[in-house]
C-alpha positions as MATLAB code, in Angstrom:
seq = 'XXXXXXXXXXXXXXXXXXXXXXXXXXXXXXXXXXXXXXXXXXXXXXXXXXXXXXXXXXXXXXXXXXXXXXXXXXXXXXXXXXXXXXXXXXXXXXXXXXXXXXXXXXXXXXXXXXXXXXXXXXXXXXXXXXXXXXXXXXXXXXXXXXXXXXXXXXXXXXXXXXXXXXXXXXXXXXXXXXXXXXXXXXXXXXXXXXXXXXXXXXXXXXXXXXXXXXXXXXXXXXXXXXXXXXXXXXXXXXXXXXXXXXXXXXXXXXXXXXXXXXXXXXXXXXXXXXXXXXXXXXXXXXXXXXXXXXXXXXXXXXXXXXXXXXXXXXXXXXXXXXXXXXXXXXXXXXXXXXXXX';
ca = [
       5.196    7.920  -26.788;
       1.784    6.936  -26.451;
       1.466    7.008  -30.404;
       4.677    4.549  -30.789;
       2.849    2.241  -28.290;
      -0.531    1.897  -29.900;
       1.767    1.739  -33.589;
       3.642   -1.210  -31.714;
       1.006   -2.981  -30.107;
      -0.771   -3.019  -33.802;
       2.158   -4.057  -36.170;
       3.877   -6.673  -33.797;
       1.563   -7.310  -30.860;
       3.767  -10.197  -30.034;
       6.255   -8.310  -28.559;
       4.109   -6.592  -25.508;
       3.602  -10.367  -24.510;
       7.102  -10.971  -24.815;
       8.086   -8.165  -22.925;
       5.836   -8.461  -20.175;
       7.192  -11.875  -19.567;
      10.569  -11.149  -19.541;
       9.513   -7.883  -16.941;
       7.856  -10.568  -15.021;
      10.800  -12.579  -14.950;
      13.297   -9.705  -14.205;
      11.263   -8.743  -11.057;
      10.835  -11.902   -9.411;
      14.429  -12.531   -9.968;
      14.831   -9.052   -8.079;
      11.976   -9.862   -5.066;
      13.427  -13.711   -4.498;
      17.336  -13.580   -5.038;
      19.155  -15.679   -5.370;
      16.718  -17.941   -6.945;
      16.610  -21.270   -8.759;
      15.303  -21.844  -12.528;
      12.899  -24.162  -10.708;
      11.433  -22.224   -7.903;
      11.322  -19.216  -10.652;
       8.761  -21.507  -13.133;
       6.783  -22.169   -9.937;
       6.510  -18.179   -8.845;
       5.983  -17.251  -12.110;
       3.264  -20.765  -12.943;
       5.750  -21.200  -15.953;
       7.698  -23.694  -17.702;
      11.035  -24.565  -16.930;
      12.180  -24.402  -20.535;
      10.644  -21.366  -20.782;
      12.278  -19.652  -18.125;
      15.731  -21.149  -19.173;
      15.450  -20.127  -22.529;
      14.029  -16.119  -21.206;
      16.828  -16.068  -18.745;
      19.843  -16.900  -20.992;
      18.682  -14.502  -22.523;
      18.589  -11.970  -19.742;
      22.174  -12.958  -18.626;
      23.392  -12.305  -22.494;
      22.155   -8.813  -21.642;
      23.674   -8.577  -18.521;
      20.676   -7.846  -16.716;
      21.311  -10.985  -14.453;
      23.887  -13.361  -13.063;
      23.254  -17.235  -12.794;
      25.563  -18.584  -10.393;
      25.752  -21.956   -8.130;
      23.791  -20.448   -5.569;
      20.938  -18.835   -7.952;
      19.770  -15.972  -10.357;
      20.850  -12.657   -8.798;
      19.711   -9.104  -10.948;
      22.635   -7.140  -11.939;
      23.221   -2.940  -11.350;
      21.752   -2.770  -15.199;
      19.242   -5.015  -14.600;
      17.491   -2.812  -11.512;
      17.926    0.560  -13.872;
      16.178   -1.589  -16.633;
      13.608   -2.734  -14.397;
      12.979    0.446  -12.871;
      12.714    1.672  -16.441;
      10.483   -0.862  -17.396;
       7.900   -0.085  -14.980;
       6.814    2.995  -16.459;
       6.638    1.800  -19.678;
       4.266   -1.271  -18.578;
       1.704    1.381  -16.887;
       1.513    2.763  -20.587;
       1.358   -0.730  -22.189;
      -1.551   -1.698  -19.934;
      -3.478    1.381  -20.316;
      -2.938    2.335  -16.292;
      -3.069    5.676  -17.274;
      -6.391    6.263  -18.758;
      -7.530    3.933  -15.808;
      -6.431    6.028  -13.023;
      -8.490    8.998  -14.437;
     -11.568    6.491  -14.992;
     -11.278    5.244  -11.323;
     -10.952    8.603   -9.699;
     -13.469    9.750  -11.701;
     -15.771    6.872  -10.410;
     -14.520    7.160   -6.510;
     -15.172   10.640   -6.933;
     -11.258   11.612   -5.435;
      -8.435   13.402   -6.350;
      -5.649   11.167   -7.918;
      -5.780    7.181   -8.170;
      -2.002    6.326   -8.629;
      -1.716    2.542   -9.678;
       0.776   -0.254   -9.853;
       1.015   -2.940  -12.639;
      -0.680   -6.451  -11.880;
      -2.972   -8.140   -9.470;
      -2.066   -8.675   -5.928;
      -4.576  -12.020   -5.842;
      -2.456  -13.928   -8.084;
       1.586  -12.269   -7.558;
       1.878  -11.201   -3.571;
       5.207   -8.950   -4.860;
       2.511   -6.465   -6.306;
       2.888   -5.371   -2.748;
       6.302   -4.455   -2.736;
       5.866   -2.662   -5.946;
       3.279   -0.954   -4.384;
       5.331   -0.123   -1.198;
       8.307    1.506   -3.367;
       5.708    3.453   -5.631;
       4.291    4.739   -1.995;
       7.276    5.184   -0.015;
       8.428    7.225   -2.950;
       5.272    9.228   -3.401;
       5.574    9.978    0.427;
       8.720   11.456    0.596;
       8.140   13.748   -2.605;
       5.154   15.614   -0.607;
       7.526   15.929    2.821;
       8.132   19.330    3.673;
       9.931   21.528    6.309;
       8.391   20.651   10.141;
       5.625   18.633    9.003;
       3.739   15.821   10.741;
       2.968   12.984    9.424;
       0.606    9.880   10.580;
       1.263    6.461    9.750;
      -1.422    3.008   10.567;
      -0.518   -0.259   10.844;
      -0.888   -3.636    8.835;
       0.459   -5.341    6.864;
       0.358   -3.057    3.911;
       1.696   -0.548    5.224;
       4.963   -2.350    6.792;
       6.152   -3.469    3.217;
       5.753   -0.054    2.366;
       7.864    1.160    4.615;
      10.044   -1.831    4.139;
      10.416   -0.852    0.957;
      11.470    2.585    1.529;
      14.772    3.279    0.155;
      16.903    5.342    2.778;
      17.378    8.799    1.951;
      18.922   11.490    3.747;
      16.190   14.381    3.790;
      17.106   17.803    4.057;
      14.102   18.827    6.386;
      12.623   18.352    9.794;
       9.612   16.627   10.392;
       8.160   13.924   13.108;
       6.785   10.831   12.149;
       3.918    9.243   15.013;
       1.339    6.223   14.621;
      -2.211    7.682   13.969;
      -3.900    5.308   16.470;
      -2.804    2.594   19.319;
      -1.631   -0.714   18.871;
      -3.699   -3.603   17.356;
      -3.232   -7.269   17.643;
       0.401   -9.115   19.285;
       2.289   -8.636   15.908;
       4.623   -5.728   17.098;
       6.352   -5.878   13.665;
       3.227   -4.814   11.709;
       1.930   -2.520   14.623;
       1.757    1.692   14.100;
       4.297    2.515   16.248;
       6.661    0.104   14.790;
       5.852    1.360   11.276;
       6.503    5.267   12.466;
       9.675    4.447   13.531;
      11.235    2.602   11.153;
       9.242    5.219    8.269;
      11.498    7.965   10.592;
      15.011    6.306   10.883;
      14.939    5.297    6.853;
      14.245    9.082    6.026;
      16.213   10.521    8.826;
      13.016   12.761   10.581;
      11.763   12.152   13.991;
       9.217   10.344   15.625;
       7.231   10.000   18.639;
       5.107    6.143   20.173;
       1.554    6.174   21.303;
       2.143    3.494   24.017;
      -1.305    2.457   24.473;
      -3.973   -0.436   23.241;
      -6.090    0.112   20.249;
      -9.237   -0.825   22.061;
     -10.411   -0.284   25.896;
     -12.589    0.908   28.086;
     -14.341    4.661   28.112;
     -12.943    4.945   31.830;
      -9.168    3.552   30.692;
      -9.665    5.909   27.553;
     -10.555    8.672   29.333;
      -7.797    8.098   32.310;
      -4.895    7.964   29.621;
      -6.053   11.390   28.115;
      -5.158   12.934   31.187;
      -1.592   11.977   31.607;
       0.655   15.040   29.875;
       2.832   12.706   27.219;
      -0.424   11.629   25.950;
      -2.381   14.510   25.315;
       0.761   16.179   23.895;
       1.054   13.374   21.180;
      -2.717   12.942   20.979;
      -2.623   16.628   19.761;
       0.115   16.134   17.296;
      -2.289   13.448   15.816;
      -5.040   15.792   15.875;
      -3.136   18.584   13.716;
      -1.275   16.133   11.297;
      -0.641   17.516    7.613;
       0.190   14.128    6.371;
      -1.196   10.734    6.299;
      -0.379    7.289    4.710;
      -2.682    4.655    5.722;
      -4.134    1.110    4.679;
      -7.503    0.197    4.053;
      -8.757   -2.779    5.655;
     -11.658   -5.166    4.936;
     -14.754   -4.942    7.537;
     -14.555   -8.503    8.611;
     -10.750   -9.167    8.645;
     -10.013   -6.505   10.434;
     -13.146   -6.948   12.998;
     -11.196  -11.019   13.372;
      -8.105   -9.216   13.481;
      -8.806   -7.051   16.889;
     -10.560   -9.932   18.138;
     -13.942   -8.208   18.778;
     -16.858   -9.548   20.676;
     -19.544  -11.590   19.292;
     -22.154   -9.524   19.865;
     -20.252   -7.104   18.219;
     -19.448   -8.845   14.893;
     -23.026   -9.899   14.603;
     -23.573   -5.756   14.858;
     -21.192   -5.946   11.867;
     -22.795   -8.245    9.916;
     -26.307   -6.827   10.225;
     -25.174   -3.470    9.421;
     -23.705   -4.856    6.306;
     -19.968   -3.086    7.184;
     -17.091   -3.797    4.593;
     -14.622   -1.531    5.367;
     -11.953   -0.151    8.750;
     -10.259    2.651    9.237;
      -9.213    4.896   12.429;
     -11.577    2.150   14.279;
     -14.771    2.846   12.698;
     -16.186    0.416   10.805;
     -18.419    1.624    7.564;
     -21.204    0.277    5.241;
     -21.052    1.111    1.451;
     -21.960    3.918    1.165;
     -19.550    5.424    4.378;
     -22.188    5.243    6.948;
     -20.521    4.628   10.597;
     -21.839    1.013   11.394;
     -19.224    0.799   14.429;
     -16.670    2.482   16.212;
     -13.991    1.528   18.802;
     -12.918    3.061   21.786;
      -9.328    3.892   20.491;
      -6.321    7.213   21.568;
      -5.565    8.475   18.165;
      -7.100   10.087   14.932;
     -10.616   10.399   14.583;
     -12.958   10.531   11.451;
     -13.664   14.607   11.291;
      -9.310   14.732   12.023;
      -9.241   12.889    8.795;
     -11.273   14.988    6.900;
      -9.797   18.069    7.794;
      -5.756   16.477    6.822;
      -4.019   18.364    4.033;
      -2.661   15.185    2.389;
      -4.064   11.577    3.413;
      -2.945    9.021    1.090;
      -4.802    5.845    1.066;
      -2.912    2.388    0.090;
      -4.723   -1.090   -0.613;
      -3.946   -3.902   -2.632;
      -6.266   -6.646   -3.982;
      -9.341   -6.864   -5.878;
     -11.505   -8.598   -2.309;
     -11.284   -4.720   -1.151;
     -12.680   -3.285   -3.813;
     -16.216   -2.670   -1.224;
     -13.936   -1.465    1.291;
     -12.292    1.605   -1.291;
     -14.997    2.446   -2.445;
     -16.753    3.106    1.239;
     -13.466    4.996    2.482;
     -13.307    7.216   -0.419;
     -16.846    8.775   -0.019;
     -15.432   10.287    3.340;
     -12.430   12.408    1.332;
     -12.933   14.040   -1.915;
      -9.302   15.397   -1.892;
      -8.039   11.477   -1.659;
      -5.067   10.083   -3.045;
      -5.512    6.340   -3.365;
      -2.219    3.717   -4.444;
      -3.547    0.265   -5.579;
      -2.779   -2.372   -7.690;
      -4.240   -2.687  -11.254;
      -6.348   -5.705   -9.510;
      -8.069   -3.897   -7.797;
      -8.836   -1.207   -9.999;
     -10.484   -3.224  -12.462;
     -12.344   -5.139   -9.929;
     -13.897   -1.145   -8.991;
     -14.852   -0.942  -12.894;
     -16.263   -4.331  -12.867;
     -18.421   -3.447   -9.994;
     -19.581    0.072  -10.773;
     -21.196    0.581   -7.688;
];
């Protein structure tokens, strides 16, 4: 295959620019139907023409429907896409860069998605169906698996296709609540990650951040050191990787605090520690869940981020993990290369 492709890309070049336009075309149909041939050319920063001329010619495949009320894909038109994005990972070379950036993060496996999340937000529901099916290929009989909040990680699981699976296993947030948006909060996540796939799950009813004497007080009560000890022994983990300073706006943190940030030159969140660079701890929150050597010690923790302004905040979170899988978009990938830190 990957001989045909380099043969292809030589004789008629043309056509990998035609076909990842038409891809292009076929997936923001799928992301935004039923859509309009004008709101398309906007998504897509096309021309009209251009898109009316590309999607007759979709519909003459029967990979879409134009109707009154919009462009809708068909049944064909999914399998095609589906097909299609394989083939573009080989097109773009995604391959060979995986290897180069796990090679350069020093980490296990570096699975990316097509495109650049800066300039086509639906890179993030690619990369929540390339996730949510990663996930549920590594679930196994009574496992436990962790889940964080954000926004990442609720269009992964949003994306999740429901699937009946064979096997018991509990699903719990890896850490307390953070911010008022219930709908992009842990427990929200680990619930709705638990009734798509059919497992169980269990809520960590508590704030992110609060006092030592409030932390310590909870820790006492029986239903939270039982599920604080579930999140202490989880096998798996799927969880986003946040920028220092959004995340750090995000909680709401103190000044004093965020100047403690700045100085200490953090770019990157996780579990409630904030890190510099090169992984050093610059901060940490008082928060009920999983802690840094917890993380260390999981069998599987898969790491998801999207968008080339985190490029800082990868690289810090994957000196703290050799065994690391990592799911990105190609944006951000390159922006690693570029950087060679």
């Amino acid at each position: 295959m990957n001989n045909i492709l380099e043969i292809q890309k030589k004789v008629i070049p043309e056509m990998i620019e035609l076909l990842d336009k038409r891809y292009n075309i076929l997936r923001s149909i799928y992301f935004c139907q039923p859509v309009g041939r004008r709101t398309l050319a906007n998504n897509l920063d096309m021309g009209e023409r251009i898109v009316r001329t590309e999607t007759t010619t979709l519909k003459e495949n029967g990979l879409i429907d134009i109707a009154s009320a919009g462009m809708t894909i068909t049944d064909e038109g999914l399998f095609v896409l589906d097909e299609l994005h394989d083939l573009m990972h080989e097109f773009r070379g995604l391959l060979e860069m995986e290897k180069l950036v796990a090679n350069l993060l020093n980490i296990k496996r570096v699975i990316l998605v097509p495109g650049n999340y800066d300039n086509d937000i639906y890179i993030l529901k690619d990369l929540g169906k390339v996730a949510s099916e990663f996930l549920k290929d590594n679930i196994f009989e009574h496992c436990n698996i962790g889940v964080t909040g954000g926004t990442t990680m609720f269009e992964i699981i949003n994306e999740a296709k429901k699937a009946q699976i064979n096997k018991e296993f509990l699903v719990v947030p890896a850490r307390g609540g953070v911010g008022a948006n219930l709908e992009i909060q842990a427990n929200h996540i680990a619930a709705m990650l638990a009734q798509k796939l059919n497992g169980d799950y269990k809520l960590l009813q508590v704030p992110d951040n609060m006092s030592r004497e409030a932390f310590d007080s909870l820790l006492t009560l029986p239903e939270i050191k039982e599920l604080v000890d579930i999140i202490s022994n989880l096998d798996i983990l799927m969880f986003g990787i946040g920028r220092a300073d959004k995340m750090a706006k995000r909680r709401k943190i103190a000044t004093e605090q965020f100047e403690l940030l700045k100085k200490g030159n953090a770019v990157a969140e996780a579990f409630g520690y904030y890190f510099d660079i090169d992984a050093n701890i610059v901060s940490e929150s008082n928060t009920i869940g999983l802690d840094l050597e917890q993380f260390k010690n999981i069998k599987l923790a898969i790491g998801v981020a999207c968008g080339a302004e985190k490029a800082e905040a990868i690289k810090a979170i994957s000196a703290l993990k050799e065994d690391l899988i990592l799911i990105m978009d190609e944006g951000a990938a390159r922006a690693l290369l570029d950087k060679r830190f």
